[in-house]
MARDOVO-25915 format. One record per residue: residue in three letters; x, y, z of N, C-alpha, C in turn. Coordinates in steps of 0.001 Angstrom, whole numbers, padded with zeros to 6 digits, always signed. Each point is the difference from the previous one (the first is absolute). Layout:
% MARDOVO-25915
ALAXYZXYZXYZ ...
END
This chain:
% MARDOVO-25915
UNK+024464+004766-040749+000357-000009+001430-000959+000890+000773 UNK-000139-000512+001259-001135+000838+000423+000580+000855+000950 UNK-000530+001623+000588+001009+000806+000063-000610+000136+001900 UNK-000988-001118+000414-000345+000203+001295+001300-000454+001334 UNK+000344+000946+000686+000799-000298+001022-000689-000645+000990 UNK+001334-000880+000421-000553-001106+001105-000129+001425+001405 UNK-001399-001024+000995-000335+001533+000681+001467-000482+000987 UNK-000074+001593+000746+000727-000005+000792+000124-000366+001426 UNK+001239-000563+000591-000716-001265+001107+001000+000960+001148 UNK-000717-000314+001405+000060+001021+000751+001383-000829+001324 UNK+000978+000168-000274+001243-000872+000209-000106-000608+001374 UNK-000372+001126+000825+000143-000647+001552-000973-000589+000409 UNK-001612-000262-000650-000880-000705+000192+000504-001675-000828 UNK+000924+000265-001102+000483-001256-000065+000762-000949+001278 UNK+000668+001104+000311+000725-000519+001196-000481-000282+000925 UNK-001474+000658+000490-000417-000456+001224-000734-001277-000235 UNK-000895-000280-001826-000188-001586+000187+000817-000687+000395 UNK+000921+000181-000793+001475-001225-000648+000354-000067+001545 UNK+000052+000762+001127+000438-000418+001357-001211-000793+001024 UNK-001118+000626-000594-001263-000897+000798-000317-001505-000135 UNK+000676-000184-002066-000133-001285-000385+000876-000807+000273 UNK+001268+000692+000391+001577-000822+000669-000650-000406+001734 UNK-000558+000977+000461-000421-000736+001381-001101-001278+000348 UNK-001069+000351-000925-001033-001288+000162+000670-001146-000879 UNK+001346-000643-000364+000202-000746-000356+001107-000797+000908 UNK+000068+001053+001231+000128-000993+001377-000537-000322+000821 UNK-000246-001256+000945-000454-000431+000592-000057+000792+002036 UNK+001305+000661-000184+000438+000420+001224+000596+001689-000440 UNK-000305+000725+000924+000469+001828+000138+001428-000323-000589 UNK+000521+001321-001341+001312-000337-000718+000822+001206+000349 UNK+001405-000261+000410+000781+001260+000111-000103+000856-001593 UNK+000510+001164+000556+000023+000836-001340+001243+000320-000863 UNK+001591-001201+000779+000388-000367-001287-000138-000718-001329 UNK-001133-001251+000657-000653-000679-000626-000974+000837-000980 UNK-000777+000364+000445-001047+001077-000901+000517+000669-000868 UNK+001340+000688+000066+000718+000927-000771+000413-000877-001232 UNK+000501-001074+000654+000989-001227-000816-000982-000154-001503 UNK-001137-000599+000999-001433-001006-000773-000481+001673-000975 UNK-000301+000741+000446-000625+001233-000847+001114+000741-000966 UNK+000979-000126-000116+001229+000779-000688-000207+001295+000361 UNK-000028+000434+001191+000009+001575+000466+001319-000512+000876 UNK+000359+001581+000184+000962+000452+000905-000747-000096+001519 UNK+000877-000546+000869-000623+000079+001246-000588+001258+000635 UNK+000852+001099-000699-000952+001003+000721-000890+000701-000393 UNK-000587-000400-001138-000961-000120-001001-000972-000693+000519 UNK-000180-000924+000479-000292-000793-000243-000815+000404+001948 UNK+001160-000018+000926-000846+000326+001121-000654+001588+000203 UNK+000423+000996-001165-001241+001203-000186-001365-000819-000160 UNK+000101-000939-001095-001517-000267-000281-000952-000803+000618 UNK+001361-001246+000853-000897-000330+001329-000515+000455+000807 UNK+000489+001119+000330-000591+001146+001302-000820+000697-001120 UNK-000217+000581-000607-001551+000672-000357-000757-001659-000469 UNK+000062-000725-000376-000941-001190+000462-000318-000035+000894 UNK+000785-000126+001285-000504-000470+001908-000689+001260-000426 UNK+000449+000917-000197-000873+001520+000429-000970+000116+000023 UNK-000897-001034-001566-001376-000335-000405-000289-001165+000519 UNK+000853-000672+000945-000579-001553+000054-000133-001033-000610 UNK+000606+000269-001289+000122-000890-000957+001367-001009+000806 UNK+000873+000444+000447+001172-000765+000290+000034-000156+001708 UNK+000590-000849+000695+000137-000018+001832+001708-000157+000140 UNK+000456+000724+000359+001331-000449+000669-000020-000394+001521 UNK+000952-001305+000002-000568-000341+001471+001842+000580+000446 UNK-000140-000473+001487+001039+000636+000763+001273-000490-000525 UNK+000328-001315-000666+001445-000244-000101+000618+000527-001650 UNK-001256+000869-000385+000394+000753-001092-000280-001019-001446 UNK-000997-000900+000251-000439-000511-001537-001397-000208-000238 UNK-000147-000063-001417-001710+001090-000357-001031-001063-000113 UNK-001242-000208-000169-001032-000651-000365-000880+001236-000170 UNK-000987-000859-001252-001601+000724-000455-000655+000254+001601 UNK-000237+001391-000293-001272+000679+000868-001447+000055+000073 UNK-000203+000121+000802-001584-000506+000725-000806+000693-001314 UNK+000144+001446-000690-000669+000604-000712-000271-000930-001730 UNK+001340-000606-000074-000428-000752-001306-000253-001164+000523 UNK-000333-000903+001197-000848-001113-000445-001113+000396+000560 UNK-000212+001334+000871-001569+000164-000260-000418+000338-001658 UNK+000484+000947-000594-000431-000018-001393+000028-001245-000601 UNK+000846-000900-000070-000161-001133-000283-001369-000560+000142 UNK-000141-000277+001427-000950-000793+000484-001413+000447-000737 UNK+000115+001508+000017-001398+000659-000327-000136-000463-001222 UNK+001218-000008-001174-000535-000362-001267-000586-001411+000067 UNK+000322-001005+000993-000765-001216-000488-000968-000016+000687 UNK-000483+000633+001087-001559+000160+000803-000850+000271-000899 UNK+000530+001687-001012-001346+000565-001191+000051-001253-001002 UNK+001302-000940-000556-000329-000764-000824-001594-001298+000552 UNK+000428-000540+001405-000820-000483+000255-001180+000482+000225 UNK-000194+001290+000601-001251+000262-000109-000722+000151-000731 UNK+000367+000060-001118-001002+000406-001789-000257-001385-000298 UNK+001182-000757+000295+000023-001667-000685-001415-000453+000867 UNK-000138+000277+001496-001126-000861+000708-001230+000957-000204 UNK-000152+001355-000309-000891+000609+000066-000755+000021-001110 UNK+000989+000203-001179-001080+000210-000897-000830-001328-000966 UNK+000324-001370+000247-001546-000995-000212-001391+000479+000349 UNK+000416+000640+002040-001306+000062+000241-000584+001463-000096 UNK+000935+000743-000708-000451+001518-000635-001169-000093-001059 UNK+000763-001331-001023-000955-000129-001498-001291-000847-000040 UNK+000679-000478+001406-001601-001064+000283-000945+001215+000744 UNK+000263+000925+000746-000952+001020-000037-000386+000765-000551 UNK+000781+000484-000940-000042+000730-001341-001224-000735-000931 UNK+000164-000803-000126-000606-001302-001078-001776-000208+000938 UNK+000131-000134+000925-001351-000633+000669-000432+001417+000644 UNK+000416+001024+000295-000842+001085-000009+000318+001134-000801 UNK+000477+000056-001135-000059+001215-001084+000470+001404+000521 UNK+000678-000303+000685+000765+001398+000448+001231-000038+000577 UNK+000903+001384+000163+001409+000019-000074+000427-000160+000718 UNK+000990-001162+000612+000743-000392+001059+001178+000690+000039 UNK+000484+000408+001225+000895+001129+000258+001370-001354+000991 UNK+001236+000134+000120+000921-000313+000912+000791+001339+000150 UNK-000021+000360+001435+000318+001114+000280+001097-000209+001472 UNK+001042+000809+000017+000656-000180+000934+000224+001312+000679 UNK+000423+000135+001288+000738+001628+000148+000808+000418+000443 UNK+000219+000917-000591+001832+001357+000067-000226+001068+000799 UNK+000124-000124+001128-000097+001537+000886-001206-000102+000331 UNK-000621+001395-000336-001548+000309-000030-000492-000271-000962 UNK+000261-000743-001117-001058-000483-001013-000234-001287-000151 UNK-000899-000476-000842+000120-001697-000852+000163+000625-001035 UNK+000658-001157-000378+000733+000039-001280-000734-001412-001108 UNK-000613+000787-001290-000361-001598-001172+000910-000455-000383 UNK+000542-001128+000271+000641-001152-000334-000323-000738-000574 UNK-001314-000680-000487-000027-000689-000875-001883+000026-000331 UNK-000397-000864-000704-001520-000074-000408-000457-000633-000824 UNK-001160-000274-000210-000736-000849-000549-001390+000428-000418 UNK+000112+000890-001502-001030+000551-000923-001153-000996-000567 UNK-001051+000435+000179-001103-000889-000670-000420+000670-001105 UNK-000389-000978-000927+000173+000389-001561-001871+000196-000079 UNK-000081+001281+000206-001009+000939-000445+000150+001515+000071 UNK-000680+000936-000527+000462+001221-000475-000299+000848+000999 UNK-000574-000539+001279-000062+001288+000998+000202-001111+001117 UNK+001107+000369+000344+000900+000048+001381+001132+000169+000763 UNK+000169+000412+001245+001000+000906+000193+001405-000276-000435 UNK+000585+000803-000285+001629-000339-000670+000457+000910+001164 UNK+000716-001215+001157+001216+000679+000485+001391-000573-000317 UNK+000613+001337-000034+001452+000017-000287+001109-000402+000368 UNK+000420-001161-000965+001373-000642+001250+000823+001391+000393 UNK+000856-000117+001309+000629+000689+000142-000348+001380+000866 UNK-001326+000408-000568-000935+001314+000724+000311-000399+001691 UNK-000582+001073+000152+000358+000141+001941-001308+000277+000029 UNK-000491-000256+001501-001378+000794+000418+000249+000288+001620 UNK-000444+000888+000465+000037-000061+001338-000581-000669+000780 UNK+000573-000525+001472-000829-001136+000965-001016+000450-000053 UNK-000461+000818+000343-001792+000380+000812-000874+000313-001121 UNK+000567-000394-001211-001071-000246-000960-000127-001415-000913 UNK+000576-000357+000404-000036-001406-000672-000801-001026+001414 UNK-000326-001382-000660-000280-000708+001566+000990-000343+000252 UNK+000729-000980-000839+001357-000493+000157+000903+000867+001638 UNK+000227+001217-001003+000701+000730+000896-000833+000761+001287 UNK-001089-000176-000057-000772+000063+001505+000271-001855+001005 UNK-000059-000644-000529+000196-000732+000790+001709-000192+000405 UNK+001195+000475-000661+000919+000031+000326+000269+000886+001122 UNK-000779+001496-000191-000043+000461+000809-000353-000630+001605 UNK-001438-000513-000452-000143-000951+001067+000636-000605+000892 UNK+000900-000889-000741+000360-001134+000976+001613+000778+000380 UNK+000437+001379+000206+000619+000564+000783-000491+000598+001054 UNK-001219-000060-000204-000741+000865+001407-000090+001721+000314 UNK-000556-000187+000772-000627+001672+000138+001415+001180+000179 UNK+001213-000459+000258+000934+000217+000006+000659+000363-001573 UNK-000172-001136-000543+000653+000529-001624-001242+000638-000660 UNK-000952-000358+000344-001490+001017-001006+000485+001316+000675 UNK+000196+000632+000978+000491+001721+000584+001144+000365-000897 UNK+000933-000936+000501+001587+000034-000950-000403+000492-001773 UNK-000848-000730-000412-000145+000154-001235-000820+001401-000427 UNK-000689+000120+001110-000965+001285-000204+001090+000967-000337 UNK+000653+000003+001136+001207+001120+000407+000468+000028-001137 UNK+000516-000983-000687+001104+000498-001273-000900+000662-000727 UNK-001130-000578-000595-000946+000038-001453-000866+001177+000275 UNK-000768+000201+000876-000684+000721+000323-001579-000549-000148 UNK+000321-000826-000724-001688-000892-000606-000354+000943-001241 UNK+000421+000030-001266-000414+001183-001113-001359-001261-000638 UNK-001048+001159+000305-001075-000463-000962+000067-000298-001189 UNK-000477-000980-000468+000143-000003-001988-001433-000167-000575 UNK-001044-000331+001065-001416-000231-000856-000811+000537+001748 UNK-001195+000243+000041-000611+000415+000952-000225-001008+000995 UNK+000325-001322-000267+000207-000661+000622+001045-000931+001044 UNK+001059+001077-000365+001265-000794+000571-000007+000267+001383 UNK+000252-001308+000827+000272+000535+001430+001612+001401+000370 UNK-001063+001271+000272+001129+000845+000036+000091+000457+001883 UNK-000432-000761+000705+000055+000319+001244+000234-001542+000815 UNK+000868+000948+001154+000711-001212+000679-000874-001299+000602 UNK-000702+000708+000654-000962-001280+001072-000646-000827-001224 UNK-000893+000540-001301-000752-001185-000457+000929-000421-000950 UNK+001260+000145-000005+000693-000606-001293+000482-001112+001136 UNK+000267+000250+001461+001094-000932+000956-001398-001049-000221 UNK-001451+000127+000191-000990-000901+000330-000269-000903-001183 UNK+000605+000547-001485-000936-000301-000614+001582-001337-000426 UNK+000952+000176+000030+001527-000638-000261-000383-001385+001711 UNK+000085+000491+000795-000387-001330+000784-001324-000564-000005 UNK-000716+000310-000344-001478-000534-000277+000385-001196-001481 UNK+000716+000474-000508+000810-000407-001365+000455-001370+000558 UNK+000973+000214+000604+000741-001037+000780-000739-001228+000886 UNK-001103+000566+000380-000567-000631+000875-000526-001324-000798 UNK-000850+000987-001013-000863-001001-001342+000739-001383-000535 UNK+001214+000969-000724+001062-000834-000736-000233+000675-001508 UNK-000389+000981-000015-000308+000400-001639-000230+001936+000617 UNK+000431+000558-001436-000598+001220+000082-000521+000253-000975 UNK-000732+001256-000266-000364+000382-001119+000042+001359-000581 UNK+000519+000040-001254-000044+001815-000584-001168+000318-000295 UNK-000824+001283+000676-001517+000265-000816+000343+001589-000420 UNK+000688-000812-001434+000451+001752-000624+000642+000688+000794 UNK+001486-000181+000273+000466+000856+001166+000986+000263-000579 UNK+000651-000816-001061+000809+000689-001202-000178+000593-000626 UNK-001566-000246-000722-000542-000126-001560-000944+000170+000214 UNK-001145+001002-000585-001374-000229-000080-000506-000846-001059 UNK-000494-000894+000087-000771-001414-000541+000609-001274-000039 UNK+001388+000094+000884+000676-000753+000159-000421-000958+001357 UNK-000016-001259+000308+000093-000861+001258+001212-000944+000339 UNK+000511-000355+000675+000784-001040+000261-000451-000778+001279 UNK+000424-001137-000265+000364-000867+001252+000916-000684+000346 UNK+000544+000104+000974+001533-000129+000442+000122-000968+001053 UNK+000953-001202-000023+000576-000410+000830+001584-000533-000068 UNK+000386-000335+001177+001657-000263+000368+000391-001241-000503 UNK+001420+000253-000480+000931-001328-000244+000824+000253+000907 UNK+000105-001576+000447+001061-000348+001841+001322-001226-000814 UNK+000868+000570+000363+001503-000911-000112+000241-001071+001364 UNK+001299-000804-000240-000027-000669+000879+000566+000723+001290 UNK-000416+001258-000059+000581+000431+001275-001015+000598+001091 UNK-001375-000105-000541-001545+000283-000083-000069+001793+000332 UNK+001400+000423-000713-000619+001116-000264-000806+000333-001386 UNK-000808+000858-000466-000422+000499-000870+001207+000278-001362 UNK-000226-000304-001152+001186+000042-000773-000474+000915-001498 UNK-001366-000264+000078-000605+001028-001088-000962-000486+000102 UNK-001151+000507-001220-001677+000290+000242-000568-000510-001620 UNK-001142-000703+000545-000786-000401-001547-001189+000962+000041 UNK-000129+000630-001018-001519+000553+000022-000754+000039-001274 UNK-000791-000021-000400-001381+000452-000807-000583+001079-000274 UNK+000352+000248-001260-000551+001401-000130-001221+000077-001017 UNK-000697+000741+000264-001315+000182-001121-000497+001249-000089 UNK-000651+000390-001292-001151+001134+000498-001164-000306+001232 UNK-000481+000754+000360-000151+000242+001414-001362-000659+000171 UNK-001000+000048-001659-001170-000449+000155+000228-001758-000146 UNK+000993-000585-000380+000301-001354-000425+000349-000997+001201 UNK+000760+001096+000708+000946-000884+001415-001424-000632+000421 UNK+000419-001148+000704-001072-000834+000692+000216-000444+000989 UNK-000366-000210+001538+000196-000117+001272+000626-001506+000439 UNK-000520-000552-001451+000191-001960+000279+001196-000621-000867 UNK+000575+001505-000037+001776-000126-000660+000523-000436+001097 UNK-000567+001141+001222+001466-000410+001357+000502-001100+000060 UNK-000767-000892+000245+000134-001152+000043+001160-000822-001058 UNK-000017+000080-001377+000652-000449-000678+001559+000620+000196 UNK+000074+001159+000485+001023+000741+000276+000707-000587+001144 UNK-000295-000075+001222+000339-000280+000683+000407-001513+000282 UNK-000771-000820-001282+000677-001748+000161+001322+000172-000576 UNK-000283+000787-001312+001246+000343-000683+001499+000437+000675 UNK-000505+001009+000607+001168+000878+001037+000209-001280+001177 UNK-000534-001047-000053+000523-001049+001300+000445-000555-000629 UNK+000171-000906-001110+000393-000849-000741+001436+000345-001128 UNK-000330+001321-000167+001314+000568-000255+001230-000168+001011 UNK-000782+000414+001337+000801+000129+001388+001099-001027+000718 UNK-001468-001118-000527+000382-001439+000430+001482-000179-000760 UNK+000049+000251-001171+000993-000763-001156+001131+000499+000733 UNK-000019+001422+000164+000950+001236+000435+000782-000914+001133 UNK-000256-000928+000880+000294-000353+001376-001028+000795+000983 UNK-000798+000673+000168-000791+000541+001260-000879-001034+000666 UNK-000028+000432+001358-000561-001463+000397-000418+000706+001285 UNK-000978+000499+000227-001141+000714+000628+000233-000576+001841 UNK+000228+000774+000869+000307-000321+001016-001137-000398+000649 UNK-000191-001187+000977-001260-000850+000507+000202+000810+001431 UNK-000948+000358-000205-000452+000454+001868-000039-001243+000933 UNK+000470+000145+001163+000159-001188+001236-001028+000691+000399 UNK-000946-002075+000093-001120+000736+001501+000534-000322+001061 UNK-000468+000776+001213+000074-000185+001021-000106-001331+000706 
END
């Protein structure tokens, strides 16, 4: 017999599924005799744990006193099937760049003040950059996150100063306000940015945007290499990529009216 105890399960987080999974299996907001009934809790059990739900947003009580799922879990919801789709449409044309130019394709998204590696696409030779799923980097050193900066404007490039302060990491990082605001809309302007060692010394990247169907920006493809390898006639491949990703996404590029 084996002498491992089953682990121990944390009772009122049972209860708050077992009441979340009794509600999405109606069609219409359910009183909370019903909920009590359907969950085998005591009613007043049962409305403690609805109210610290609303509390988090997980739950909505409307005025005649019966509950439906909250805005906070079908945004989490929603988000889990956006990152599913975005890896599903992104990464073909990660390995087809990976594959036709020998260096490491990055999908990067961002949290606050950083991008964040989310996913990638390693080329099978013994010197090139390994970034880390999961790692953080700061905006104003990545391109990615210079052009995010970007396309908030001279307004969020200050905002961001203000929090971060701009901390140098290589002698090259933009650590001052005016040429980091010039060098993030100059970014924008192009449609591509570029890292020249501003993380990393011998490191390069080239960075551009992924657009959803809402044509905001939704995360960033970039290219990374040692610094003597990067080549100027990548942009290009980058940037069909980052449209064609875009395209799949729903983005659909707003047409200027002539006059």
């Amino acid at each position: 017999m084996s002498d491992e105890k089953p682990e121990a399960r944390i009772q009122v987080i049972d209860r708050a599924a077992t009441l979340l999974d009794v509600i999405s299996r109606y069609s219409t907001p359910v009183k909370l005799k019903v909920l009590s009934a359907d969950a085998g809790l005591h009613p007043s059990t049962a409305y403690r744990i609805l109210h610290s739900l609303i509390d988090n947003r997980f739950v909505e009580r409307s005025g005649d006193g019966t509950y439906r799922l909250g805005q906070r879990l079908l945004q989490l919801s929603n988000r889990i099937h956006s990152d599913i789709e975005l890896r599903a449409v992104a990464m073909p044309y990660m390995t087809k760049l990976r594959d036709q130019l020998g260096e490491t394709i990055n999908l990067t998204i961002r949290e606050g003040d950083a991008v964040v590696y989310y996913d990638k696409a390693t080329p099978n030779r013994m010197m090139h950059v390994n970034q880390i799923i999961g790692s953080r980097a700061p905006l104003h050193v990545t391109g990615v996150g210079k052009l995010m900066l970007g396309k908030g404007g001279e307004k969020e490039i200050e905002s961001y100063a203000q929090r971060t302060n701009l901390p140098a990491y290589t002698r090259n990082t933009f650590t001052s306000l005016p040429t980091l605001t010039n060098e993030c809309l100059a970014s924008v302007e192009r449609g591509y940015a570029l890292d020249n060692e501003e993380a990393e010394i011998g490191v390069g990247c080239i960075g551009v945007l992924i657009y959803d169907h809402t044509n905001q920006p939704v995360a960033g493809l970039s290219l990374s290499a040692p610094i003597e390898r990067r080549r100027d006639e990548w942009i290009e491949d980058l940037k069909l990529a980052g449209e064609a990703i875009s395209e799949q996404l729903g983005y659909r590029p707003l047409q200027s009216v002539e006059e």
